[in-house]
N, C-alpha and C positions, 0 to 999 in steps of 0.2 A: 598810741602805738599798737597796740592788740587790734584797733583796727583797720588800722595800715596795714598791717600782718594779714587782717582777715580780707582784704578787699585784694589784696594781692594775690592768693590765693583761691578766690572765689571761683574763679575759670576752673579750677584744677578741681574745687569739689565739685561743681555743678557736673562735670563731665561724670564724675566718679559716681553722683546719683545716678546717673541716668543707665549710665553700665549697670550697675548695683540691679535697678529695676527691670531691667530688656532683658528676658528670658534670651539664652542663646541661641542661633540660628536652628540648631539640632532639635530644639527643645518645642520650638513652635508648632500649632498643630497645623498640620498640612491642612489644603484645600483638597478635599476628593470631589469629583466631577465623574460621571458617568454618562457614558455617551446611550443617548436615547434615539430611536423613530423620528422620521421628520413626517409619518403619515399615520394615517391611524389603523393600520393595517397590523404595524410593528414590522414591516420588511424592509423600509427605504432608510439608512443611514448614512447614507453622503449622498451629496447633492454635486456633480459636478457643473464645469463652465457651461456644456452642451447642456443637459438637462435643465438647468436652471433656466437658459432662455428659453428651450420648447416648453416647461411650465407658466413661466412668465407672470408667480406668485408672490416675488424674493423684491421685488423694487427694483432697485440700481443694481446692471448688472456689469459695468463697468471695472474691466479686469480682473474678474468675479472666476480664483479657480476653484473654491469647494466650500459647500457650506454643510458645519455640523449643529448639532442641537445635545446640547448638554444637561444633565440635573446634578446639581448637587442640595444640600441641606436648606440652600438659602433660598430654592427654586429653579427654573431653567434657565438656561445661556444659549442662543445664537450666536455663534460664529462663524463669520464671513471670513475668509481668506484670499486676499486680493495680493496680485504683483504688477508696483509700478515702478518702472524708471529701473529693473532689476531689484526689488528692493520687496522685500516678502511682508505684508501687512496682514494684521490680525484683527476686525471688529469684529467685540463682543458686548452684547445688548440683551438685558436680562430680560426676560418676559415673566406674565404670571400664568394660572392655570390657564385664565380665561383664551389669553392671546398664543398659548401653545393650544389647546383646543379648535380656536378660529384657522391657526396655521397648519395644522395638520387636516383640518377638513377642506381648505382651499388644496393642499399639494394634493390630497385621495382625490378632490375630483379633476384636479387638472391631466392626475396620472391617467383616471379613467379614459379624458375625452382625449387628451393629447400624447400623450406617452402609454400606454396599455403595454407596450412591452418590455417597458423601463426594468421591472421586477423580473423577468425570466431570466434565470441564471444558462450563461452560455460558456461556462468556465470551459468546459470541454469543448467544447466544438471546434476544435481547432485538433486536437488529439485526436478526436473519432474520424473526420478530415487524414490525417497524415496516416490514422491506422487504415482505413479504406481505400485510402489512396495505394498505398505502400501493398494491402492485399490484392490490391488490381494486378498493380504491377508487378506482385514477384508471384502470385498464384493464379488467381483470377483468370487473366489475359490469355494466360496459354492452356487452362486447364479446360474450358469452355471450348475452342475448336480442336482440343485435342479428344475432348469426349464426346463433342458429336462429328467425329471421324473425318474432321476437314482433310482433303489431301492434298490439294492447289496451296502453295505457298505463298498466293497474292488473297487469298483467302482466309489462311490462317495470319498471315501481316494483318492485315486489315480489319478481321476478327476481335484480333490481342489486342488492337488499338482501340478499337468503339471499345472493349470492354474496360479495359483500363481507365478513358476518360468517363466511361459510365460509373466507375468505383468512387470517382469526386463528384461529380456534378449529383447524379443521384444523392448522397448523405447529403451533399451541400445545400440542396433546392428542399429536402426534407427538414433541414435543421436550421433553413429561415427564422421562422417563427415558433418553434418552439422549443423549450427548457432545455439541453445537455450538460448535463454534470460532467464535473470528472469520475465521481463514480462509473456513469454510466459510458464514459469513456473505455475507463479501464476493464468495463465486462465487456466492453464489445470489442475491446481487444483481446482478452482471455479467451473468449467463445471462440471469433472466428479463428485465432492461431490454433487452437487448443485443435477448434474441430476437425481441421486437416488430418489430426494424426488418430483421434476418434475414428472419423471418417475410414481410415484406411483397415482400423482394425476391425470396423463393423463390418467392412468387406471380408475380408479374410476369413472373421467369423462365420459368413451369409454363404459365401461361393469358396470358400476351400481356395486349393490352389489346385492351376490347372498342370500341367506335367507334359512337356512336349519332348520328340527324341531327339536324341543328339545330334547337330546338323543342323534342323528344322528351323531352318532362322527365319522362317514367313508360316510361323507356327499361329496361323488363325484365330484358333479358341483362345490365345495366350493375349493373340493383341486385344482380342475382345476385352478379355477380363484383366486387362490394363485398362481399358478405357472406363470399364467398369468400376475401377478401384479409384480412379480420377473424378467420377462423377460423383460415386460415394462420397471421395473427401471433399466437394465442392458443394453439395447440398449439406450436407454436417458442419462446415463449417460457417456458410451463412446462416443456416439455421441456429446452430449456437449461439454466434455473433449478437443477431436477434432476439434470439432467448435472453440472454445474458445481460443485455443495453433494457429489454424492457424488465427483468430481475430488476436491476439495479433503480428503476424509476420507480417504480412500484413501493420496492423496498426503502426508497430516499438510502442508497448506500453512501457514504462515501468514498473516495480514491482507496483510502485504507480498507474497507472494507469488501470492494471488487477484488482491488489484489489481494487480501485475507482467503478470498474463496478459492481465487484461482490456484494459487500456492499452497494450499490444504490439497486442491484435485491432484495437481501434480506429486505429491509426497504419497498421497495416495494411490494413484496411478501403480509408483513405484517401488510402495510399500507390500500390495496385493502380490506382485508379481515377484518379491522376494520369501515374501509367505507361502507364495504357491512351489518356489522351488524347498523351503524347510519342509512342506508337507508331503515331500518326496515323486516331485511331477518331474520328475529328471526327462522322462523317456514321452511327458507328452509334448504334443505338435507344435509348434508355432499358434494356432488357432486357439489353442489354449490359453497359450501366457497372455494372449491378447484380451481373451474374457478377463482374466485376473486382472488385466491392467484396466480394463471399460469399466468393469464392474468398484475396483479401487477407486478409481477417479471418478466416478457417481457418490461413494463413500465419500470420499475427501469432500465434494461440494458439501454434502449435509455435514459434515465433521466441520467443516468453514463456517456455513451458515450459524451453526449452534455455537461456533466459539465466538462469535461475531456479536451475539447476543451478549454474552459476557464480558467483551472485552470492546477500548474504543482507541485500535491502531489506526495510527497514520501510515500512509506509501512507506515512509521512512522507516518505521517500527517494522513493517512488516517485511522491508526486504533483512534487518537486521538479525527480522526472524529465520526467514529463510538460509541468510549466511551461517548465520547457527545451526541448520539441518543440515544445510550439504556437508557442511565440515565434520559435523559429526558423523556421518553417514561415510564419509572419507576417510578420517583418522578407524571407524571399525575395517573397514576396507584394507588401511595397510598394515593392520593389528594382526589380519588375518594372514596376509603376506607374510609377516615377519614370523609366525608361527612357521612355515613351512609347507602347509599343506595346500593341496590342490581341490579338495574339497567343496565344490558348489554349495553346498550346506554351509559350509562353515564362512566363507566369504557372504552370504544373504543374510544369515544371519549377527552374525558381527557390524553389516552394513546398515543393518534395520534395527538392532541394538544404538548403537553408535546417532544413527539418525535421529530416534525417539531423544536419545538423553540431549543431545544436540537441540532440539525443538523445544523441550523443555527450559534448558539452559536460554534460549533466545528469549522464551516466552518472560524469563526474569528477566533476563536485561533491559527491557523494557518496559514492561510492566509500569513504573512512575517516570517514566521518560515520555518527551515529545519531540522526535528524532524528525527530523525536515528530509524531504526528499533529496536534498543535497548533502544533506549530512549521510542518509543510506546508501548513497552510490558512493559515497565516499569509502565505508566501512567496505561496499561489492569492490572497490578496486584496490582498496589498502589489501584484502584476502588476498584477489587476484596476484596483485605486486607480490607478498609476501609467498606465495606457491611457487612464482617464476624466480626468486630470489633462494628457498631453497632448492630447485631444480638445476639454478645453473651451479651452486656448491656443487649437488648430486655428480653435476657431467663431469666437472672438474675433478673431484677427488676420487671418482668412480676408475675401474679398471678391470682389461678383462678378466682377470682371476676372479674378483669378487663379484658379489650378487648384486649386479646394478638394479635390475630392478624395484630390491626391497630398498635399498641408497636409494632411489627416485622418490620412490614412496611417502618412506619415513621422513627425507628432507624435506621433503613438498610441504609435506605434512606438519612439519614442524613451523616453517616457515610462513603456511596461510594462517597457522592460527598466530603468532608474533603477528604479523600484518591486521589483523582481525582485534587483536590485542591492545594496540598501538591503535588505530583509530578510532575506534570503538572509545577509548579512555581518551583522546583528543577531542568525544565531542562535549559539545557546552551545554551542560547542565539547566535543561529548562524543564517544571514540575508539568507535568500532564495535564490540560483543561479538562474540563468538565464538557463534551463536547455535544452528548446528548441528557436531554434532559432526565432528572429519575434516574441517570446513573448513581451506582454506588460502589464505592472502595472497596474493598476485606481490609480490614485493620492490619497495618503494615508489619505489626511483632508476628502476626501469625505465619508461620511458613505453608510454601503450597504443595511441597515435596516431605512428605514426612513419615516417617521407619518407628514402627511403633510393635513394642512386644505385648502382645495380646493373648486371654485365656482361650479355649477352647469354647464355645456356647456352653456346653455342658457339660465341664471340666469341675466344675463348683457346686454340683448338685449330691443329693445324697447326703449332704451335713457333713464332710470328710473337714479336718482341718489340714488335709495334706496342701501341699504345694501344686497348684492344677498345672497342668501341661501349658507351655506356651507355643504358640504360631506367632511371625514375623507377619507383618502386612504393611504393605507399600502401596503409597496412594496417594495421587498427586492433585489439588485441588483446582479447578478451575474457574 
């Protein structure tokens, strides 16, 4: 009977062993794989459909859309990834040292003889394209026969046009064959925009202004030194552009990194020339503020450059940064308002307070973030949104007895930062790569902003056991 009992049962324990023993799904060690080179260079890591035929090192290449090369513990893995009938297929085929060795010196030399270009990164090229194109056409085209004093209106048409299809074809026939980053996208777009307005102010600074009498509408020396000031911003800003595209190759910048510099000059720019009004240039020229502004934005590049070194933002990071300076720089702006006063000083400085801690504040939020291009424009339009959402309260609840103005301000004001607020906390949490090699962290408890009550140097001297004198100091790490 007992073994009646026990044969009947026997299903039921045999299952219950084998449960008992199969560690749980959760519990199993994963398989890690890391994806390696398929050449011996260490540059090529995917192979696609086109590639693979013009190598012609891979065997079967029959609905062949990309092949990887793996390592993990147990050795290498080939992956072929093939689509037939609609239907997504995966071979993988282990190799040992020998046959990953064989295989990566067949793909280096077939790159050599047959593909040599395979490896040039062209991520830009298509960016530097739209930025040149786009300078043709909105500057470019008219600023060349306007500076060398076309007067025939079938001349200057005709001019605008060679020069505008000159702004594609040119970068295009240049960027054939060789490497464009997006970095180097992004400085040859900083340069050239930038340089226009360089441009104008190194005239201003060079030739003064010229002063014609009232009336004098065919005032000569005027149109000269209009065309003058045209030429200036059109040599400044190709030359920037230039400057700027080969910076960037030079330096292996990345996208983050061009725009890191350019947004440094501009803070700069606009920093100099609020410094210059606190230092009491109320009463100087125009040609002034302009030096302050050249002179700033020369600063702000090397203030870029040096935080660039320390730090490894993306496009994304770095417009989050900037959202965070305008706003700052905005909210001192309508602090200054709400006080009352008309004060030039007190508005630059409030604005350039407000800017700093702004910049600072950005520089955190980002800091272990890796915020995507998409994710930053999001964060520039969520601001955007949230300014025009408290502006139209403003118009609404606004009236003429009270101070619309400071209601503008103050609402706007409230409202980019909610907006700023809101997407900013909407983005998804992804930890910061490691993106250059040799980086290193600061250990995350330490803070970068920090308020410390300190002795005098020589507060403690002379053997006194009184209580030495204290100074604040404030000092924000970078």
């Amino acid at each position: 009977m007992i073994t009646a009992r026990m044969r009947r049962f026997a299903p039921l324990l045999s299952l219950a062993v084998c449960l008992w023993g199969t560690p749980p799904l959760a519990a199993q060690e994963p398989v890690i794989e890391e994806q390696v080179a398929l050449d011996e260079g260490g540059r090529l890591l995917r192979v696609d459909a086109e590639l693979a035929r013009t190598l012609g090192v891979f065997g079967d290449l029959s609905d062949v859309r990309e092949i990887l090369l793996f390592r993990s513990a147990d050795g290498y893995v080939l992956e072929v990834t093939r689509r037939r009938g609609g239907v997504l297929i995966r071979e993988r085929r282990r190799l040992s040292e020998a046959e990953v060795a064989r295989l990566r010196a067949d793909v280096s030399g077939a790159l050599a003889l047959r593909a040599p270009s395979a490896l040039v990164d062209r991520s830009g090229r298509y960016v530097l394209l739209a930025t040149s194109t786009a300078a043709g056409l909105g500057f470019y085209g008219w600023a060349v026969p306007y500076a060398l004093d076309i007067e025939d209106t079938k001349g200057q048409v005709g001019l605008y046009m060679l020069v505008s299809a000159a702004s594609f074809f040119g970068p295009w026939l240049w960027s054939a064959d060789r490497p464009v980053t997006l970095g180097m996208a992004n400085g040859a777009f900083w340069g050239a925009s930038r340089g226009i307005v360089h441009g104008i102010g190194l005239h201003r600074i060079v030739a003064g202004e010229v002063q014609c009498l009232p009336g004098d509408f065919g005032c000569s020396e005027r149109e000269s030194w209009e065309r003058g000031r045209v030429a200036t911003a059109l040599v400044a800003s190709l030359s920037e552009g230039i400057g700027a595209l080969a910076w960037a190759k030079a330096a292996q910048a990345t996208a983050g990194d061009a725009h890191l510099v350019g947004v440094a000059s501009d803070f700069g720019a606009v920093g100099a020339v609020a410094l210059g009004v606190l230092a009491g240039s109320d009463d100087l020229g125009a040609s002034a503020y302009w030096g302050f502004s050249l002179a700033g934005a020369a600063a702000g590049v090397g203030g870029g450059v040096a935080l660039r070194a320390r730090r490894d933002y993306s496009w994304g990071d770095v417009e989050v940064f900037r959202a965070a300076g305008l706003l700052g720089a905005y909210t001192g702006i309508a602090a200054a308002d709400i006080v009352g006063s008309d004060e030039a000083r007190l508005f630059a400085g409030l604005g350039l307070a407000g800017g700093t801690a702004g910049l600072i504040l950005g520089d955190r939020l980002v800091r272990d973030r890796d915020i995507g291009a998409g994710q930053g424009l999001l964060v520039d339009l969520g601001t955007v949104a949230g300014g025009l959402l408290g502006l139209g309260v403003a118009v609404l609840v606004s009236d003429e007895s009270s101070s619309s103005e400071t209601i503008f301000l103050s609402l706007s004001t409230l409202g980019a930062w909610s907006g700023f607020a809101a997407t900013y906390g909407s983005l998804e949490e992804r930890p910061r790569p490691d993106r250059r090699e040799g980086s290193s962290e600061r250990p995350r408890d330490e803070s970068a902003l920090r308020l410390d009550l300190v002795p005098f140097p020589d507060a403690t001297r002379g053997g006194s056991l009184s209580l030495p004198p204290l100074a604040l100091r404030l000092r924000y790490r970078f």
